[in-house]
N, C-alpha and C positions, 0 to 999 in steps of 0.2 A: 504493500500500500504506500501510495506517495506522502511524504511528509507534508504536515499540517504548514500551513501560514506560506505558501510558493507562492510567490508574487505574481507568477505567470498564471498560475490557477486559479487566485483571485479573480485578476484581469478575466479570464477567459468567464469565467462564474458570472463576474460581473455586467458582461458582455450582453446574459440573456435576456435583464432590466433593461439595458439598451434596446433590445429586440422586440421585447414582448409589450414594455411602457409605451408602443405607438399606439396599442391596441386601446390602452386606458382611456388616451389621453385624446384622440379624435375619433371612438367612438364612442366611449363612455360618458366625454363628458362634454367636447365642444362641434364638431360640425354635425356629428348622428344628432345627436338632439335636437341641433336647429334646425337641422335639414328635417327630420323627422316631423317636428313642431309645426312647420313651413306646409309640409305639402299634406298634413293631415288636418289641417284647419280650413277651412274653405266655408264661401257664404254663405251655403246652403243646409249646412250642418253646423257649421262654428267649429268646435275643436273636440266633437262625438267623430265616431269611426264604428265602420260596422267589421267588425272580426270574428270570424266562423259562425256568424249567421245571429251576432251579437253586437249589442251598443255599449263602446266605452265611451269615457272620455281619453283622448289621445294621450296625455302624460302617465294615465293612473294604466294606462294596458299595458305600457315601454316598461310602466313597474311591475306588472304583474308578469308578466313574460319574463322580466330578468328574476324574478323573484324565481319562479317556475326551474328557470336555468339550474340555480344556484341550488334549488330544493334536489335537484337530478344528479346537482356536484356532493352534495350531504350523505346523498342513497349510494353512492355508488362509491366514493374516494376510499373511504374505511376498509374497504374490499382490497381496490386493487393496491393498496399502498402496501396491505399485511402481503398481499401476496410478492410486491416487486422487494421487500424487506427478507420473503422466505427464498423467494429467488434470488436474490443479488441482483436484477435486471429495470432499477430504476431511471435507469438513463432512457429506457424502451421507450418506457409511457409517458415520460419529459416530450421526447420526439412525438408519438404518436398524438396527442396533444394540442403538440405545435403545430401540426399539421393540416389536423380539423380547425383552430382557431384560426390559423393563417388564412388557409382556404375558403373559411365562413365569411372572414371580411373580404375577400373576392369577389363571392358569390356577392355581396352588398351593392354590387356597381350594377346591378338590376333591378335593383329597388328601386320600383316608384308607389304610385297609390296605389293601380291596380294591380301591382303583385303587394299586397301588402302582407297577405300570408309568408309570401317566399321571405320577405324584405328581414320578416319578424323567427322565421325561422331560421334564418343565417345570424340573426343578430342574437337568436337563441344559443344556438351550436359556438358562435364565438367566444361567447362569457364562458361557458362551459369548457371550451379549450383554454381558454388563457386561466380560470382558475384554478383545473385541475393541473394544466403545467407548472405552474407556482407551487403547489405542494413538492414537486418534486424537488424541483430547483430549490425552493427554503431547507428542503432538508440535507441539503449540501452543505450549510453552514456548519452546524457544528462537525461535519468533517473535511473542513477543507482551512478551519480557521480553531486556534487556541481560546479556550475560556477568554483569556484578556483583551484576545484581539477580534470577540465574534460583534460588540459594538459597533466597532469602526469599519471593520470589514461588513457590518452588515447596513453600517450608513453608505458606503463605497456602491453597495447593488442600485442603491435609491437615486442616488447621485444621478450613478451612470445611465440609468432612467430618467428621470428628468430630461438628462439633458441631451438625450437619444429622440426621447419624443418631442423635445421644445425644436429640435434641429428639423425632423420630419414636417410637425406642424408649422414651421414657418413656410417649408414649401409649398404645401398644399395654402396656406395661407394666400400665398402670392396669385395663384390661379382660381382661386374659393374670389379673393376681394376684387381682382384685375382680368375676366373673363376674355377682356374685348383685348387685352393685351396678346391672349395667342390665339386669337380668332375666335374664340368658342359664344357662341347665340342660345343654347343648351343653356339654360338655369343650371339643371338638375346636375348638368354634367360634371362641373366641377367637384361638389362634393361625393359626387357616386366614384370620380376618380382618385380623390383620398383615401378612401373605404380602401378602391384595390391596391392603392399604393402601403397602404398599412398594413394588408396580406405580405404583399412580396418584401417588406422590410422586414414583418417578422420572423420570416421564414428564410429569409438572406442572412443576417443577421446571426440565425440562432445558429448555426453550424457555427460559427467560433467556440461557445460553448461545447457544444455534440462534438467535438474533434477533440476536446483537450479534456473533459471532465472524465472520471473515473467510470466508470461502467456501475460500479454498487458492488457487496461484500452482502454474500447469503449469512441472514443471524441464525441461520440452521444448517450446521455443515452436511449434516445425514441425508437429508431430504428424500426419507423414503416415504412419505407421506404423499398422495394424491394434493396438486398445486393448492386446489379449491377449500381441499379441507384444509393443509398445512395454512394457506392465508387465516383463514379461520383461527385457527390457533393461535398464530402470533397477533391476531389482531384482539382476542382476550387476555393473553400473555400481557399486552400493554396495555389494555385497559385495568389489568388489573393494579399493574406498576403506578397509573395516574392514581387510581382511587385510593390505594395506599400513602402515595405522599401530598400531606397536607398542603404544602406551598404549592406544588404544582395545580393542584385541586381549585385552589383560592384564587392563583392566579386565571385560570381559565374562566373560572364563573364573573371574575373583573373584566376580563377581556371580552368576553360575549354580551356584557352589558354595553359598555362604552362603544362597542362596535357597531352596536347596533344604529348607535349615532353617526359615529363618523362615517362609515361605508354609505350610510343613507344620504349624507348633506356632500357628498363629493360625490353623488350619480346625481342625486337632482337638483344640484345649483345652479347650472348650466339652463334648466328649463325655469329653475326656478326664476331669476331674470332675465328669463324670454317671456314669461308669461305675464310675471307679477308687476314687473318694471319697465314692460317694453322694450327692453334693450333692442339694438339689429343684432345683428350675425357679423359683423367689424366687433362690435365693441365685446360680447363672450367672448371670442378667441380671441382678444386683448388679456381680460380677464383670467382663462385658465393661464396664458401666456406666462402673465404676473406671477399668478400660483405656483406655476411649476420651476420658476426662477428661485422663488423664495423660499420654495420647499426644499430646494439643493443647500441653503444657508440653515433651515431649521432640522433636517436630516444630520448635517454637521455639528449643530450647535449643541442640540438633547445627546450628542455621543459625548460629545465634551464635558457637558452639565453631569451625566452619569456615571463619568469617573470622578465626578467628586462629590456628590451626595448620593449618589446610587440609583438605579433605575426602578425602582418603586416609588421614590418623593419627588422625582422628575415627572413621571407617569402621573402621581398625583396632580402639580402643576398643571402640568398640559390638558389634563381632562379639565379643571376649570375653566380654563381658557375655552373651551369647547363649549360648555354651559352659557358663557357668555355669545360666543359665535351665534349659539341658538337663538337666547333671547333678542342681541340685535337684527338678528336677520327679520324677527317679526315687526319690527318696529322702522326697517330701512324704507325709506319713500324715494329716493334720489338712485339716479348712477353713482354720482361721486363717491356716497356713504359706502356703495355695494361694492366698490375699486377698496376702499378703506379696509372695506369687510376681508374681503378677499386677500388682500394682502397678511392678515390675522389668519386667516384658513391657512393658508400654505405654511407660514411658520410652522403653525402645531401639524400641520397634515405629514410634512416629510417627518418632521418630529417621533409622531407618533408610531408611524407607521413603523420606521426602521428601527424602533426601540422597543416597539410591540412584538416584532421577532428575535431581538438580540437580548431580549428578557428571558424570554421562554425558551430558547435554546439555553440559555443559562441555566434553566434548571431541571433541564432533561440529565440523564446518567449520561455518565461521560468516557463508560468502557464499554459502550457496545459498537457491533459495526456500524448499523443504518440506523440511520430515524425516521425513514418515513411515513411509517407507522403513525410515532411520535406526533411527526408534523400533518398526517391527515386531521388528526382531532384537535392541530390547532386551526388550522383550516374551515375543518367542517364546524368548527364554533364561531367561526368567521362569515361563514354562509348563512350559518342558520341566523345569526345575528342580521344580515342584509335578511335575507329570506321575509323576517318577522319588521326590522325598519324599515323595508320598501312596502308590506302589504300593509303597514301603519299609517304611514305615510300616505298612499295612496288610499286608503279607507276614508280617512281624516280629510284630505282634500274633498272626494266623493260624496261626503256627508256635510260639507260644510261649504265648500265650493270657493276653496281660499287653501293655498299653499303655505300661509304662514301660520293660520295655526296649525297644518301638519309638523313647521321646524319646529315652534314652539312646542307641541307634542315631545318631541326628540329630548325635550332636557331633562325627562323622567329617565329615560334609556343612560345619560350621563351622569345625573344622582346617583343611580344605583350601583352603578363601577364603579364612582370617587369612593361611595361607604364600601365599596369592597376593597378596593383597594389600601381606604385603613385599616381593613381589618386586616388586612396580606400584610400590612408595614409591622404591625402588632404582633402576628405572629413571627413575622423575620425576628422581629426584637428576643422571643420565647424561645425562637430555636439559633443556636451558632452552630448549624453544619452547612458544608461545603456540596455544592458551590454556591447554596442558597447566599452566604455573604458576600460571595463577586457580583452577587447581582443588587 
């Protein structure tokens, strides 16, 4: 097995954030939305759509579809992760992954109204690829990086994202806002050719990784077991491991609360000032723009922060800040205020994110081969959390016919993490075992 902390491994690891953050970042949060927003609002209907023979309203269905996704990433991750842990063949289903997600935002460049089944089916298979490749790719961490250095190294993936997808979406940018500059009379066209441009970068892209990363280490040398049942096995093997340790435990039930917040207010920001504030379609891709600049400086800064007071009272931190995110966004009236806001998101968003996994690999065990076990059930508490903040969200809008008290909704979901998360700090304080204090 290669030695931990290889600069070149990192790099190459880090490469896949670069690959796969196009997918985030111009369909999850800035041109699919508009564009989605855009051609399913029309005069005759307003912003209802009929989908298999049913009336939504057009933002709460983009939620319920990704919700649907995410619920299909929950049923199924636990499975294959026990099985690519018993086989040692987690690099497989990284690839296989990539290659449905890649190919789904392809398929996107045919989306208009009237395929809006196809439109929502690819936009389905996408999420689901790029999520379940993430589980893989996260559980690379802690073996490709030291307890001390899975921080930095895991602000380094977020980075390299950022600012993989800030490079793509300026392209697309230039032909989204300047159609007439290479001839194009197509509306539609410019953003349906983002979509496929997002495919083939992340599928270009991800072979830097796939060439350099390690293949995986079977945690069952014997393997005389049938795959289906051996997965099986190892995936109560670790469930039992979780449920026995207390920190790991605490931390998880913290992290599916707060997530539920933040996964939800970085999918529907994007509509949320398309809808609520009018924004154009310039000024959002301004917006995530910003985000994703400043999320490269708070990805760095919360790694920093957490080598000197620890990644639990940093965490703590940051989820306030989140609290507040929520309540000004129900009270924003302006663009100005919303540029304000947004710049506030990004800080804690790279923040959070890359120290929500450099936590929790902290306090996985630290002699076994693979984790991806490990990191399905951090994952699938990551989904289930979108899963429950998107059908929240979208209920809440549906019954009240206003998006801000759905964010406002959102800061019961961050209450409930902040008190868990003292409780996680309190019990850190009861217990001094390792590597619970590196974290």
């Amino acid at each position: 097995m290669e030695s931990k902390d290889n600069p070149q491994t990192i790099r190459a690891w880090a490469m896949f954030d670069w690959a796969n953050s196009a997918y985030n970042l111009v369909i999850t949060s800035t041109i699919f939305p508009a564009y989605y927003t855009a051609i399913t609002t029309t005069k005759g209907n307003g912003d209802r759509v009929m989908f298999l023979g049913h009336q939504f309203v057009n933002t709460a269905l983009s939620n319920y579809v990704l919700a649907v996704a995410y619920f299909i990433v929950v049923l199924m991750l636990p499975i294959l992760t026990a099985i690519a842990d018993y086989k040692g063949n987690k690099k497989s289903y990284m690839q296989l992954f990539t290659w449905l997600g890649g190919l789904a935002c392809c398929g996107l460049y045919f989306f208009k109204l009237d395929t809006l089944e196809l439109g929502m089916l690819c936009f389905a298979l996408a999420a689901i690829g790029y999520c379940s490749g993430a589980v893989f790719y996260n559980s690379y961490l802690p073996q490709i990086a030291t307890l001390d250095k899975q921080d930095s190294v895991s602000a380094k993936g977020f980075t390299y994202g950022y600012v993989g997808s800030v490079l793509l979406q300026i392209i697309c940018f230039v032909f989204v806002m300047k159609p007439l500059w290479f001839g194009i009379t197509d509306a539609s066209f410019p953003p349906r050719l983002s979509f496929l441009l997002v495919g083939i970068w992340w599928l270009g892209f991800a072979q830097i990784p796939f060439f350099k990363l390690p293949k995986g280490q079977p945690n069952n040398r014997t393997q005389h077991q049938n795959v289906i049942s051996g997965g099986f096995k190892e995936l109560a093997r670790v469930w039992k491991n979780i449920k026995s340790n207390p920190i790991l435990k605490k931390y998880l039930s913290a992290f599916f609360f707060y997530s539920m917040g933040v996964q939800t207010v970085m999918l529907v920001a994007t509509g949320f000032a398309a809808k609520e504030l009018k924004m154009p379609t310039e000024s959002l891709i301004a917006i995530i723009l910003i985000i994703q600049l400043v999320a490269i400086a708070g990805a760095a800064l919360m790694s920093k922060l957490s080598a000197v007071y620890g990644n639990v009272k940093v965490l703590i931190g940051v989820v306030m800040i989140w609290v507040f995110v929520c309540v000004a966004a129900y009270f924003t009236q302006t663009s100005t205020q919303f540029y304000l806001l947004a710049v506030v998101v990004g800080l804690v968003m790279g923040g959070i994110q890359s120290l929500s996994r450099s936590t929790y690999s902290k306090f996985l065990p630290q002699n076994i081969p693979d984790t991806a076990s490990y990191f399905s059930f951090y994952d699938v508490t990551e989904k289930l959390a979108i899963v429950i903040g998107l059908f929240t969200f979208g209920f809440v809008e549906s019954l009240t016919n206003s998006m801000r008290n759905s964010a406002l909704v959102l800061t019961i979901f961050f209450i409930a993490g902040l008190l868990l998360l003292f409780m996680l700090l309190n019990t850190q304080k009861q217990q001094a075992l390792e590597p619970v204090s590196a974290a």
